[in-house]
N, C-alpha and C positions, 0 to 999 in steps of 0.2 A: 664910046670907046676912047674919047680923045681925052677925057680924064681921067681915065684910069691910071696913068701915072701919076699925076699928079695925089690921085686919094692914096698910091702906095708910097708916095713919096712923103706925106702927112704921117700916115703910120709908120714909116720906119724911123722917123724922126724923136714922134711918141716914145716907140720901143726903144730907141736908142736912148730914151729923158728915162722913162722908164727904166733898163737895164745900168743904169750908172750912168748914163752922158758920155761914154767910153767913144762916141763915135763911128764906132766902127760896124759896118753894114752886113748885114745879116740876109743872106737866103733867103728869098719868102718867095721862091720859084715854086711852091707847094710840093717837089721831089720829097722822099724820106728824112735825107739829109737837111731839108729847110722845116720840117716837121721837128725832128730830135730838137735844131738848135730851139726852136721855139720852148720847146718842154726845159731845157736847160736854163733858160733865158726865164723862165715863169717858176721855176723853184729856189734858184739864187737869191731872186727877188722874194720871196715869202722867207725863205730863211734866212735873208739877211733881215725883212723888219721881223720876225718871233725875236730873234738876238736882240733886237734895240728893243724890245717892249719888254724882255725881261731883265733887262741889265737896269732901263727905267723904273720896272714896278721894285726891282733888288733895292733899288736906292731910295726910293721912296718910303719904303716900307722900314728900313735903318732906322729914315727922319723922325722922330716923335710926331707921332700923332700923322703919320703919313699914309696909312692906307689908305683912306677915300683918296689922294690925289695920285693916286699908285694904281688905282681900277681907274680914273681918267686917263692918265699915260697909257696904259696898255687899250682901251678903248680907241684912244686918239692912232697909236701904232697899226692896229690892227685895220684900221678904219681906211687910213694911205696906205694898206700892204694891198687890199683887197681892190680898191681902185687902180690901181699900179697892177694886179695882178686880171682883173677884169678888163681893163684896156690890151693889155698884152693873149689873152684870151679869145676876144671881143675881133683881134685882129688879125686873127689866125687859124684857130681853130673854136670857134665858137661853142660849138652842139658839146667836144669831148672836154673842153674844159671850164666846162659850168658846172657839173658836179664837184670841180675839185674845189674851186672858188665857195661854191654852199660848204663845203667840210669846215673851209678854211675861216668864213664868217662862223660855223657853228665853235670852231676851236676858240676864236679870239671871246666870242660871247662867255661862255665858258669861264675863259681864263679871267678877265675882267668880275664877272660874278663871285669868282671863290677869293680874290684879294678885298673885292669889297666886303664881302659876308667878316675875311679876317680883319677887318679894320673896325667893325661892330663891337669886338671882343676888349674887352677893358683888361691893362694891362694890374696886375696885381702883384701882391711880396709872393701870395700864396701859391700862383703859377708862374715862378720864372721862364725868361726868354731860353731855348735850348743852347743860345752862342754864349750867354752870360755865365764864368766860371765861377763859383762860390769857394772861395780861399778856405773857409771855417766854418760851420754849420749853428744855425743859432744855438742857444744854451737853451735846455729846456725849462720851463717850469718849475719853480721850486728848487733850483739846482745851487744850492748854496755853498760856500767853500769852508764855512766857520758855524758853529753853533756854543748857544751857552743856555743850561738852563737851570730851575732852580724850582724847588716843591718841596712838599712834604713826605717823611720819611715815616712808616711806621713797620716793625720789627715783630717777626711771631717768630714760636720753636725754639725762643732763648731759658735755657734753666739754669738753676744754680743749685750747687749742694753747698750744705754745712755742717762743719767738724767741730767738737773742744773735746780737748782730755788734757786732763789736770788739774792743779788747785787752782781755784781763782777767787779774787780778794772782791770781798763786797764793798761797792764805791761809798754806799752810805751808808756804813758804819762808823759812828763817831760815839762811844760811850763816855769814850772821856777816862782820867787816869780816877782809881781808886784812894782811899785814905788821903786824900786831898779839898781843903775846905776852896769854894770860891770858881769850883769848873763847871763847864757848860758838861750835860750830860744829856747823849740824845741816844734813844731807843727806838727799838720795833715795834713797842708798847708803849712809849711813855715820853716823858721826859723830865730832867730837874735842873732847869737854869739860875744864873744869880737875878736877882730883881733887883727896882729901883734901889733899896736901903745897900746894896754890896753885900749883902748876904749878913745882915747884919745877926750879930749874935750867932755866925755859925747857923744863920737859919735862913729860907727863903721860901717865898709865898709863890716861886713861878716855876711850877710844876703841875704834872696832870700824870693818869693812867686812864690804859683802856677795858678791863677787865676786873671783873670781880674777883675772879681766881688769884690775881697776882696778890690779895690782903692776905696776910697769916695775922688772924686776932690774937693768936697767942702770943708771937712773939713780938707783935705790933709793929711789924715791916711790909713793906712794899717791895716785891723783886722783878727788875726790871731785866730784858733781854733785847743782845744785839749781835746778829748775825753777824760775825766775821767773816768767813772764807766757805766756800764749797767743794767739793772736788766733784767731778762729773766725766764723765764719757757716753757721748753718741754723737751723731750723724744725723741728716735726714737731707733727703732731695727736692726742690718744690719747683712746679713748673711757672713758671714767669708771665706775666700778663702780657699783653700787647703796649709795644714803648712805644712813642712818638717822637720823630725829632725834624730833621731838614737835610734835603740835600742838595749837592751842586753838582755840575758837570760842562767841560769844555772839551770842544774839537772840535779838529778840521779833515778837511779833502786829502785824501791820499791818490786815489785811482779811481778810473771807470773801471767796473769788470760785469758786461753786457748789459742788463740793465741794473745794478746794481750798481753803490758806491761804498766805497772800500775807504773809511776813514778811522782814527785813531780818537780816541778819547777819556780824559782825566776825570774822575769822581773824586767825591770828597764827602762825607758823612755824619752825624752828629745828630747819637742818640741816646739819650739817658736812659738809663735802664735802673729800673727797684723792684728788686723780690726780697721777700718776707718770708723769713720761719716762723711759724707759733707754735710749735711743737711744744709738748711739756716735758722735763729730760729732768730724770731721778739724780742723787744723787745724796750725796754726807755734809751737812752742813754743821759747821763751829758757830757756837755762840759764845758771847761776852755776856755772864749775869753778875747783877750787883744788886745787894739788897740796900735800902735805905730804913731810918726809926721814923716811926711815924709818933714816940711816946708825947702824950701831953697835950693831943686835939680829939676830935673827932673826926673822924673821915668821914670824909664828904663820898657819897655811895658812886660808883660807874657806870657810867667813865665821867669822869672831871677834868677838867681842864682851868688852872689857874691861872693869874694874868700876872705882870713883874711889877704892882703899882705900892706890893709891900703888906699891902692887906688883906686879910684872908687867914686862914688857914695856913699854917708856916710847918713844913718837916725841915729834919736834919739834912744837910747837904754834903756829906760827909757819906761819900761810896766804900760798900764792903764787898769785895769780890769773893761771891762763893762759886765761881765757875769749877772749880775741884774739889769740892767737899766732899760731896757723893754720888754716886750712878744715876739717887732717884731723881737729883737735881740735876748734872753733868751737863757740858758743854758740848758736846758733838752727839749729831744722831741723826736717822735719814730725814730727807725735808726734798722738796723738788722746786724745780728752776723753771719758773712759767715766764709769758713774757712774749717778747717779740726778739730777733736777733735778722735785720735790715744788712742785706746787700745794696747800697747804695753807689752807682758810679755813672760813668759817662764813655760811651765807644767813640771815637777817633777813627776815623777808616777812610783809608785812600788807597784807589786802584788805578788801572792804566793797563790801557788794551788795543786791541781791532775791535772796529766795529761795521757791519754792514750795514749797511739802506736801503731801502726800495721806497720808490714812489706805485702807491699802488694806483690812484686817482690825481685827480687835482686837489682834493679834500682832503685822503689820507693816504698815509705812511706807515710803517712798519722797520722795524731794526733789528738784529742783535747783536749783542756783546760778549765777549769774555778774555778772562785773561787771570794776570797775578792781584794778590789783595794784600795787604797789610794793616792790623789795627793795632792802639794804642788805647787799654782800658784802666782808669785812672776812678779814683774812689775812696768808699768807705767801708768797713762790716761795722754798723753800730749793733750794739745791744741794750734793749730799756728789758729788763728783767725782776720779778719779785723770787728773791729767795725764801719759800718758805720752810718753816721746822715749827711743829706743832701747831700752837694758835697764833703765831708770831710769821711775818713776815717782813724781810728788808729790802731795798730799793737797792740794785745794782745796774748803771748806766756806765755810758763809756762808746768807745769806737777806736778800731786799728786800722790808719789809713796806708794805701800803699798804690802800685800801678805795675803793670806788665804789659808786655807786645805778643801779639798775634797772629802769627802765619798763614795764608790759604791763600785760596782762589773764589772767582765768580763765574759765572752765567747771568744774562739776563737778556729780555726782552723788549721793548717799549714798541706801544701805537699813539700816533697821531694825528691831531686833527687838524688842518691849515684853516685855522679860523679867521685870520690873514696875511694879506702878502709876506711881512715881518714876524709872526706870532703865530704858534701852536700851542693847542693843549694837549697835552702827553698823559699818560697812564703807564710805569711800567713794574714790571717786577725781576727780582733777584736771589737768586740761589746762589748764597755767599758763606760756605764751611769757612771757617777763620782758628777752630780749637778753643782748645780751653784758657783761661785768664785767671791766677789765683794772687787773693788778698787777703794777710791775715798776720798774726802775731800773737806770742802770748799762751799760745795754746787753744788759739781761735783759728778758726780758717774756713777760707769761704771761694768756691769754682765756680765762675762765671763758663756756661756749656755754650759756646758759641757754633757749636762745631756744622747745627742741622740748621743756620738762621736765613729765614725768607725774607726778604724783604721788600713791600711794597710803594711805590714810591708816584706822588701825582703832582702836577703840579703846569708851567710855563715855560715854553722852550721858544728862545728869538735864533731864528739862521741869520746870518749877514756874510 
């Protein structure tokens, strides 16, 4: 009995190191009231170290790379909460607060395990910290602000019509003037040029015919024929092959609009386009006839062809124009216009528009466009043509060049393929009415139908 002060006087020491070093003496008469302070005296103490082990592990955990020394903090805390809180237990009420002391080691254990498990966890871009703000969101994929690209253009559903009415002069009629010695005389049958001697004596050896017909042995003449002029009227429609040409295209970023981007972009186009008539087209054609004397040889039987070296066989060179003598002979009479008559030109076409986008994948894309069009169609109508009349035909060539502008619109589509970071292959098409384009003169004329034209277009597109 004679130490038992002394052992109370050791624990309220403890308790008082324990409770803060406060000093001040605490009840441990075992009354209620020495009970309570004990309880007050044993929870202060537990909630004030949970406070320091987690204001510890808070900070710890900030540090890079600080979890594992953040589950030692809170272990080390937890460790002096429960000795501090088992001495003060230990010294007062043993039996009732030993259960709280096991909660209190089971709580720290706990706590300690779930900071370390977080420290295991590798920090990455792909799972931001929840305190870390992100000002901006990255850009995604393929998200480019500019694009340009450039491929091949080919065109279907382009036609042309063509028109003549009127007379028209045939280009290669050269007969040459009549009752005149020393002229070049060129025909649809023949011909009678001067030769090396200058046509000497009123004669020359440089001549030919094709036709037996054209001999009259009576009156021992040669009669030569040359279409002059035609007159004709018709039409005819033909539909157009597939043209090939090249196209370009630049734009940029406008807006987001949800997954979608909303951008503008310029085209530019260049396509040569040739359609062909061969139609055969009736009509009245004039000739130029002139007999020559053949007196004083023998003809050489047809066709003959003589050469300008002087020797040979020599007629008069000396033209008589019998284009008006008689009906049976006469200068005009039906004859038709074969041949080819070529729409040759080249389309100019620039648009500008909105355009959408989608990223469908990482590989591919899709777009469309539409808006205003304008082309400029520039060119030729040639014509290689034989005028024939009778057994006789003459060569009429030529071409009326001119240019016109084109009004419309477009539609179109394109897919592509991100074959890399910088570079796609595209495929797109376009439905571009533009109207009609007309070239012509003379009594010629010729519609380029632009009005139904598709157009397909493949090719390389860089975003940057």
């Amino acid at each position: 009995m004679g130490r038992t002060p002394d052992l109370l006087q050791s624990r309220h020491a403890d308790l008082s190191h324990a409770a803060g070093g406060s000093g001040k003496v605490v009840n441990i008469s075992g009354s209620p009231s020495a009970d309570k302070n004990v309880q007050s005296v044993g929870a202060r103490t537990a909630e004030s170290a949970r406070s320091e082990a987690v204001v510890r592990a808070d900070s710890a955990i900030r540090a890079p790379g600080g979890g594992a020394w953040a589950a030692s903090a809170i272990s080390e805390s937890c460790v002096g909460t429960m000795n501090r809180s088992w001495l003060v237990a230990q010294a007062f009420k043993p039996a009732r607060h030993s259960a709280m002391s096991a909660l209190q080691w089971a709580a720290c254990g706990f706590l300690s395990l779930a900071v370390g498990a977080s420290a295991q966890q590798p920090q990455t871009w792909e799972t931001l910290p929840q305190n870390v703000w992100v000002d901006r969101p990255p850009e995604p994929l393929n998200d480019w602000p500019r694009h340009f690209r450039v491929g091949m253009l080919v065109g279907f559903n382009v036609n042309a019509s063509f028109s003549m009415n009127g007379q028209f002069s045939v280009s290669g009629s050269n007969p040459g003037d009549a009752g005149v010695s020393g002229q070049n005389h060129f025909y649809d049958d023949g011909y009678v040029l001067r030769d090396a001697t200058g046509n000497a004596l009123g004669r020359t050896s440089f001549w030919g015919y094709d036709q037996p017909s054209q001999y009259n042995p009576t009156a021992q003449t040669l009669t030569f024929h040359s279409a002059e002029s035609f007159q004709a009227k018709a039409s005819a429609k033909v539909e157009g092959a597939p043209s090939f040409g090249f196209d370009l295209a630049y734009g940029g970023r406008l807006a987001h609009w949800g997954a979608a981007r909303i951008n503008w972009e310029f085209g530019f186009g260049l396509l040569p386009i040739s359609i062909k008539d061969t139609a055969t087209i009736p009509g009245t054609v004039s000739r130029k006839i002139h007999t020559f004397s053949t007196e004083g040889i023998l003809l050489p039987t047809a066709p003959y062809h003589g050469g300008s070296s002087g020797i040979g066989p020599t007629i008069n060179d000396v033209a008589t124009d019998v284009s008006d003598l008689s009906s049976s002979v006469g200068d005009t009479g039906p004859g038709t216009i074969t041949g080819s008559r070529t729409l040759d030109t080249t389309l100019y076409v620039f648009r500008l528009g909105p355009l959408v986008h989608w990223e469908l994948s990482p590989r591919w894309a899709v777009s469309a466009s539409a808006g205003p069009a304008v082309g400029l169609v520039n060119g030729d109508l040639k014509y290689d043509e034989l005028v024939q009349a009778g057994n006789t035909s003459g060569i009429n060539t030529g071409s009326v060049g001119g240019s016109d502008w084109v009004f419309g619109g477009y539609v179109g589509a394109t897919v592509m393929y991100h074959a890399v970071p910088n570079g796609d292959i595209y495929l797109g098409v376009q439905y571009m009415p533009l109207g009609t384009a007309q070239i012509g003169g003379g009594g010629r004329e010729a519609k380029l139908d632009l009005s139904g034209g598709v157009y397909i277009s493949a090719g390389i597109n860089w975003p940057f």
